[in-house]
N, C-alpha and C positions, 0 to 999 in steps of 0.2 A: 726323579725323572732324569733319564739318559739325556748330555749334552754334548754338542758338535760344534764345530766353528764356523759350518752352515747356519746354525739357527740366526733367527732373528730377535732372539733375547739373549739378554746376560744371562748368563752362569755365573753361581757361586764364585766361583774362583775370579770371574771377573769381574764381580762386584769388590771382593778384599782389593783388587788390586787397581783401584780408581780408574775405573776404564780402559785399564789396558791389557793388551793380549797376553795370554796366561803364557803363551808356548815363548815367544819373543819378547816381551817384554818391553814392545814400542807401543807406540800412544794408539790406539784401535782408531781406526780408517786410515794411518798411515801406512805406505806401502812396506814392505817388508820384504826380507830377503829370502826368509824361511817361507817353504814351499808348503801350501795349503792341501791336501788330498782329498781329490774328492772319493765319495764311497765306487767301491770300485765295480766297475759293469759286469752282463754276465760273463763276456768273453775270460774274462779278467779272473772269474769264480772257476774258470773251468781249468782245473789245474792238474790234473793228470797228463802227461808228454806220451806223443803216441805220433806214429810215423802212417803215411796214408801214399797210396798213387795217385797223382790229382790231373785235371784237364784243367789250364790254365785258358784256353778257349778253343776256338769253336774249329780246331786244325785235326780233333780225334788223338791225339797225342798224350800219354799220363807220361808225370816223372814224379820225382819224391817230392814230398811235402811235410813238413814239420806241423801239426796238427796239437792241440787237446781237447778231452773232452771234460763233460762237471765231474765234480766229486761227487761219491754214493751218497744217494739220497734214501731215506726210510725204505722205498720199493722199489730202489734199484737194483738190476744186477750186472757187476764189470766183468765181462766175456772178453776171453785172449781170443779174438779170431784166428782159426788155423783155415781154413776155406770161404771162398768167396766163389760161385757161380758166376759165370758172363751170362746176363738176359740182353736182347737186343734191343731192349727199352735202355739200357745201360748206354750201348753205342747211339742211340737217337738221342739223347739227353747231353750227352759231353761235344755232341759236334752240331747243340744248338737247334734240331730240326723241331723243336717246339716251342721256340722262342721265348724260352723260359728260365734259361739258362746263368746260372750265380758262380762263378767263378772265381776263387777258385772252385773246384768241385770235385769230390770223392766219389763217386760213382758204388756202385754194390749193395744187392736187396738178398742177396740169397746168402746169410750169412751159416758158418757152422763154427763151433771152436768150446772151450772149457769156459768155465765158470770159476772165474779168479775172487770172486769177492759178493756180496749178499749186503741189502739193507735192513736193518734192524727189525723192520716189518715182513720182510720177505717170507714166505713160508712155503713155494711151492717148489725152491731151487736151493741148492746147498753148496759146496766150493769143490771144486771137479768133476761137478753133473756136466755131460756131454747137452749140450742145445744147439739153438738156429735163433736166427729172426728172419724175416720173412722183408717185404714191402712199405712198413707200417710200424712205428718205433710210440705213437705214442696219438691220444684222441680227446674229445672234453671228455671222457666215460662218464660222464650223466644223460646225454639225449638219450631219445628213446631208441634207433639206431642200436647203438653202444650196448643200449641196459638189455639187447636184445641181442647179442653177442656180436653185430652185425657193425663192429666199427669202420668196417672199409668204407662205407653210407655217411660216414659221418662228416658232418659239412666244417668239423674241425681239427680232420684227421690230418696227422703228420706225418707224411712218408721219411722215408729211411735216409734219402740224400736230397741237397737239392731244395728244401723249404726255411723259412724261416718256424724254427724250435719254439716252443710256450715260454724261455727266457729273451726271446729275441736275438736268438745265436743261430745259424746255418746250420743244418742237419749234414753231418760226413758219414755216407755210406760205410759199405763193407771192405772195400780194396783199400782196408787200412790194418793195424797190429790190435786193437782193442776199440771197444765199445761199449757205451754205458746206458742202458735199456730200462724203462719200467716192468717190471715182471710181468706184466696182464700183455707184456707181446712177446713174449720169448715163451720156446716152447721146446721140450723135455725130447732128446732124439735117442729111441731104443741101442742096446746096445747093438744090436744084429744088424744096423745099418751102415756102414764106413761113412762116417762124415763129408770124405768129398767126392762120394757119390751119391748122397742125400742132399747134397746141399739146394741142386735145381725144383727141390721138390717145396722148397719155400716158398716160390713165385709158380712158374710152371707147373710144377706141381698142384699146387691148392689151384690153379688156375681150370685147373682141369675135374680134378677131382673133387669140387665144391658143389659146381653145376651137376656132375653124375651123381652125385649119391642129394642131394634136395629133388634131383625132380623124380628120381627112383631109377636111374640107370645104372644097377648096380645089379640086377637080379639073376642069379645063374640059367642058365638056357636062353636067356633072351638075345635076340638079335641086336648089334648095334652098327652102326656106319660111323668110318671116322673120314671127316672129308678135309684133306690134306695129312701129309708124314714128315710134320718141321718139328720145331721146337715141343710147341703143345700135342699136337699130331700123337707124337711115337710115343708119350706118356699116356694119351687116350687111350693106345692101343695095350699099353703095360696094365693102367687100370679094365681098362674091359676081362681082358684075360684073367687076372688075378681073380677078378669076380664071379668068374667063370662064364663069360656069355662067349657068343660067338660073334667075331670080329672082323670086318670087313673094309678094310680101307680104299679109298678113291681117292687116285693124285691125277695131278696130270703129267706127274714123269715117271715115264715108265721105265727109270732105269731104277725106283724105290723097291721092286716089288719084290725081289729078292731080298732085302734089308724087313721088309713088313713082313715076309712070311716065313723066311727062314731065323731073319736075328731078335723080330721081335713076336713072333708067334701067331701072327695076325692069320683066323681062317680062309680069307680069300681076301684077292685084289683087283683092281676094278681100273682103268684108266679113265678118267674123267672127257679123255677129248675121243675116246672112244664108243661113238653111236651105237654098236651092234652090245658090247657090254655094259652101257647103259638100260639097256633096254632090259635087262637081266637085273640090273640096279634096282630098275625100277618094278618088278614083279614082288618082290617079297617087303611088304611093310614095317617097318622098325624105326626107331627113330634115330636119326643122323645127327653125329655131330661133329660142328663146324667148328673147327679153328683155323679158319679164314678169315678176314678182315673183311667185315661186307656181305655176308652170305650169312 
C-alpha cells in the first residue's frame, strides 16, 4: 500500500522510527520546519507554457497572458494554433454582456492550426494533420445527446473558453499559441481549404450548415431565402449556392445588395423594408432562412 504524510496511519518507516517523522526526524505532531506538499491541483498538473490574449475584464480590452494547459492525455490532441476567427459571441463574452464572465479570459472558438502531438489512444489524427476545433472542447460522452452524435445537447458540455473544465480548471480559448483537445472534438480540415479562411466555418459555419442539410435544405434547384447578410447570412448564401439551389437574400440594407449578388453569388435581393418587393417575396413559396435573432 502506497504512503503519504497525509494519511492518518503509520507507515512502515514510521513505525522503525518510534513515532517520528521519516522526512524530519522530529517527534510527530511537532511542528517542523520542513515543508509538507500537498498533492498538487489540477492547475498545478497543467504543465505545458503557452502564451494567450486575455480580457482581464469587462473594458473589451485583450493583452498577453502567460497561460498553461494539461499534459497529453491517452485521447488527447496538442494543436499549435496558427488561426483563430473573431465570432461576436467572442466580443459579448470578454465585455461581460452575459454576466458570465471568468476573468481572466481567453476568448476564441474557431480554432485552425497543426497537430503537434497525439495520445496514446488517439487514432483519428497523426502529427502535422491540418485541424480546427470549433465551440466545444469536450462533454460527459455517455448521455444519450452525445451517444447520438449530438453533444452540443449535452447538459454536460464544455465550451471552448470561459467554463469550468472536468479537472476544475477554466477552459482558455483560441486567441492563444496552443491547445490541448480530446480527439472526439477536433476535426480533420481538407488540404484545398487555407486555414485562415476555414477557420469561421467552425462556429458560423456548422451554425449554418447544420440546420440546412438535417432539415434537407441542400437540394439543387430548390428555392431558398436568406433573411439577413451578417455573419451567418453571407455563409447561407455560400452554402445555398454550392448546393446549387437558388438563392435569394432579404436585408434591410440596401447598400448589401451588390456584395449578395455580385461577391457572393446570391440569385436575387430583396429589401426587407421594402413593400412593393415584399410582395414579390411573398409570391414564390420556399423555405427562408433566418439568421436573425428573434425571427
Amino acid at each position: 500500500r502506497p504512503w503519504n504524510l497525509l494519511s492518518p496511519h503509520r507507515s512502515p518507516l514510521q513505525s522503525r522510527h518510534h513515532n517520528r517523522d521519516a522526512r524530519t526526524n522530529s517527534p510527530a505532531g511537532r511542528t517542523s520546519s520542513a515543508s509538507v506538499r500537498m498533492a498538487p491541483t489540477a492547475a498545478e498538473q497543467h504543465t505545458r507554457k503557452a502564451v494567450g490574449l486575455a480580457a482581464r475584464d469587462a473594458s473589451g480590452h485583450l493583452s498577453p497572458l502567460a497561460i498553461t494547459r494539461r499534459s497529453t492525455g491517452d485521447d488527447d490532441v496538442v494543436i499549435k494554433i496558427l488561426y483563430c476567427g473573431i465570432c461576436h459571441s467572442d466580443l459579448h463574452s470578454i465585455k461581460n454582456d452575459w454576466k458570465n464572465a471568468k476573468y481572466p479570459m481567453v476568448p476564441g472558438h474557431e480554432i485552425t492550426g497543426e497537430v503537434n502531438e497525439v495520445g496514446k489512444n488517439v487514432t483519428k489524427f497523426k502529427t502535422g494533420d491540418r485541424v480546427g476545433v470549433g465551440c466545444m472542447v469536450n462533454s460527459c460522452q455517455s448521455c444519450e445527446s452525445c451517444n447520438k452524435g449530438f453533444e452540443n445537447l449535452c447538459l454536460g458540455i464544455i465550451p471552448t473558453y470561459n467554463l469550468v473544465d472536468l479537472d476544475g480548471t477554466i477552459t482558455y480559448g483560441g486567441y492563444s499559441s496552443m491547445v490541448v483537445v480530446h480527439e472526439r472534438f477536433v476535426v480533420r480540415f481538407p488540404d484545398t481549404i487555407p486555414l485562415e479562411k476555414g477557420a469561421p466555418l467552425l462556429c458560423a459555419g456548422i451554425t449554418v450548415y447544420s440546420p440546412m442539410k438535417y432539415h434537407g435544405l441542400n437540394i439543387p434547384g430548390m428555392h431558398l431565402g436568406v433573411l439577413g447578410l451578417g455573419g451567418l447570412g453571407h455563409v447561407a448564401v455560400k452554402f445555398g449556392k454550392a448546393f446549387g439551389m437558388k438563392v435569394t437574400v432579404i436585408s434591410s440594407s440596401p447598400g448589401k445588395k451588390q456584395e449578395a449578388l455580385e461577391r457572393l453569388g446570391a440569385d436575387a435581393f430583396i429589401v426587407g423594408k421594402n413593400d412593393e418587393e415584399m410582395k414579390v417575396c411573398k409570391c414564390f413559396r420556399s423555405p427562408i432562412f433566418s439568421t436573425q435573432i428573434g425571427l
